[in-house]
C-alpha positions as CSV (number, residue, x, y, z in Angstrom):
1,X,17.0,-1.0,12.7
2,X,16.0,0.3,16.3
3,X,15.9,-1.8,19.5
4,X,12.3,-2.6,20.9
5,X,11.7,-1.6,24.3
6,X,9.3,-3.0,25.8
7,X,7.5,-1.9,29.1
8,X,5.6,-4.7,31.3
9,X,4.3,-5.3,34.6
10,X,5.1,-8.5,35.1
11,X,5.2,-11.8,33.2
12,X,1.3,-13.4,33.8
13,X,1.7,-16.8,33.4
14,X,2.6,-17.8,29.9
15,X,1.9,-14.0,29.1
16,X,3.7,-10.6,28.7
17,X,1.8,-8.0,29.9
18,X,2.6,-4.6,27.9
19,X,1.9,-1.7,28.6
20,X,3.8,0.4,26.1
21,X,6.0,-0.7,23.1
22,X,8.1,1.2,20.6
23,X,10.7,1.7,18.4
24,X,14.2,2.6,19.2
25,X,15.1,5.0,16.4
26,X,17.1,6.7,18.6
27,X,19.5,6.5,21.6
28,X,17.2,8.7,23.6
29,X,14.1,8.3,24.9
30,X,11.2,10.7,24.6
31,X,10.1,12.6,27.6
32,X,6.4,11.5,26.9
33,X,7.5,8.2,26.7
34,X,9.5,8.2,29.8
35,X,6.8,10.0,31.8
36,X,4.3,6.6,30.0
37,X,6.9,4.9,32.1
38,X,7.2,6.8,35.2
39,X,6.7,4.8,38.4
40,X,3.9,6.5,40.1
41,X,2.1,5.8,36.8
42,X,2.4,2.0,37.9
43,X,0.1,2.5,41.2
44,X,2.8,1.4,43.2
45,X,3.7,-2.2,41.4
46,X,7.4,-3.0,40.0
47,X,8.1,-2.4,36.7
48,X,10.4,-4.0,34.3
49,X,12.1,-2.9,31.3
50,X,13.9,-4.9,28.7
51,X,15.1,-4.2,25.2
52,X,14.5,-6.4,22.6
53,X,15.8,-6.3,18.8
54,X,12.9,-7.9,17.8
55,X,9.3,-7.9,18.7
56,X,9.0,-11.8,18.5
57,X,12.1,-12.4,20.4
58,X,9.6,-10.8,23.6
59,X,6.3,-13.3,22.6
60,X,8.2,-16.6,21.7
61,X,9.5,-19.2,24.2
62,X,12.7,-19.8,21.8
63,X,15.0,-18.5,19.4
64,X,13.0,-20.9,16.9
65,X,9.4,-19.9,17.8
66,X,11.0,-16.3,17.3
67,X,12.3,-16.4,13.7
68,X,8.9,-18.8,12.6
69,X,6.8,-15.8,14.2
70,X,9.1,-13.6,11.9
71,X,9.2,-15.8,9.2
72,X,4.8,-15.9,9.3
73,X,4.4,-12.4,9.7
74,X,6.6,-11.1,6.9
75,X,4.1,-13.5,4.5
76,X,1.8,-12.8,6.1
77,X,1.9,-9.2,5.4
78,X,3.3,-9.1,1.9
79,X,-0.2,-11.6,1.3
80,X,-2.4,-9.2,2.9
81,X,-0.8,-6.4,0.8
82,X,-0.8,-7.9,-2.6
83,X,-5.2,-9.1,-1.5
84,X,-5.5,-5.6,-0.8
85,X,-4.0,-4.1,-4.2
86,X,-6.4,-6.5,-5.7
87,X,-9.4,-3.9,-4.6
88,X,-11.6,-7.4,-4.9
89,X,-14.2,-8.8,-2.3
90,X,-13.2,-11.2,0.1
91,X,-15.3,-13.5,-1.4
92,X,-13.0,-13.3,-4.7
93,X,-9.8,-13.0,-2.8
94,X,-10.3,-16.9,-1.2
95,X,-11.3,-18.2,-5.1
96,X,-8.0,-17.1,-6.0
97,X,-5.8,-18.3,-2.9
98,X,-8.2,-21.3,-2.7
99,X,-9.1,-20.4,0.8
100,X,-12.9,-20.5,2.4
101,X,-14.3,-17.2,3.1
102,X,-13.8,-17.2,6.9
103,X,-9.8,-18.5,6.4
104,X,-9.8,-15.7,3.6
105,X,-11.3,-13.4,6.6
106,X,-9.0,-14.5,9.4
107,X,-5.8,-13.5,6.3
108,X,-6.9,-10.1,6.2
109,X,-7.5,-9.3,9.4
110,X,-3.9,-10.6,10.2
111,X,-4.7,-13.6,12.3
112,X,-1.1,-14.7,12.5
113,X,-1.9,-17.8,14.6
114,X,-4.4,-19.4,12.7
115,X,-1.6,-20.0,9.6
116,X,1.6,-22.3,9.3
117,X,4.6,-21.1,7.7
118,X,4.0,-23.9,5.3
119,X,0.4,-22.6,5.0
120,X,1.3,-19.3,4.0
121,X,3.7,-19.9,1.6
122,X,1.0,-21.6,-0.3
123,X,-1.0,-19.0,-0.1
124,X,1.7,-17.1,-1.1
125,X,2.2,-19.1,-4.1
126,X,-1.6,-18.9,-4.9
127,X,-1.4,-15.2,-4.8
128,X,1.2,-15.3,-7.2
129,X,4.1,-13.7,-5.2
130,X,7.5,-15.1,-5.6
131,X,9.3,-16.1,-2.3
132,X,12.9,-15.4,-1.3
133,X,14.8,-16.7,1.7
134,X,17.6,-14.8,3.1
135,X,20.1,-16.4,5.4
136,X,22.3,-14.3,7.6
137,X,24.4,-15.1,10.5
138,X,22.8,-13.5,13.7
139,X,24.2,-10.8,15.0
């Protein structure tokens, strides 16, 4: 798996402005992407670049907050994957995960903030999708 890079302004706050993100696939960079970077592009402000191996290590405080971020999304996903080969209404989808229509609404649209990990696995559960956990050391 590539690096992230990520391309920001400046820190705002408790937020990361970005401007551009991507995918390292490679170890070169794309002349459209460089030229998205380019300085005069930046109306004359500094601009930082860092290189993440994971998007969540750039929007979480920690090293925890990181791998629950991870850890939420990949449910997360997998849920809104299994709802969506179910080609029901949303209305149905929440009587089978035992979730209120606008919970059922803020799954599907991804609404990664509104859900626990404990929350989604649950859901998980509900949805009938068996759950593996994976331990590695970190590189």
């Amino acid at each position: 798996m590539g690096a992230f890079r990520i391309i920001y302004l400046a820190a705002l706050e408790d937020r990361v402005l970005v401007l551009h993100a991507f995918k390292k696939k490679t170890q070169t960079t794309s002349k459209k992407d460089l030229d998205l970077a380019a300085p005069e592009t930046m109306e004359g402000r500094t601009m930082n670049v860092e290189i993440y191996e994971n998007v969540w290590d750039v929007l979480a405080d920690t090293e925890q907050e990181a791998a629950n971020l991870k850890a939420r999304s990949a449910l997360l996903y997998e849920i809104r994957k299994a709802v969506q080969r179910w080609n029901i209404s949303q209305e149905e989808a929440g009587k089978r995960l035992g979730l209120t229509r606008p919970r059922t609404n803020d799954l599907l649209r991804g609404k990664l903030a509104k859900f626990s990990l404990d929350a989604l696995v649950n859901i998980a559960a509900s949805a009938h999708l068996d759950i593996e956990i994976r331990i590695k050391d970190a590189a």
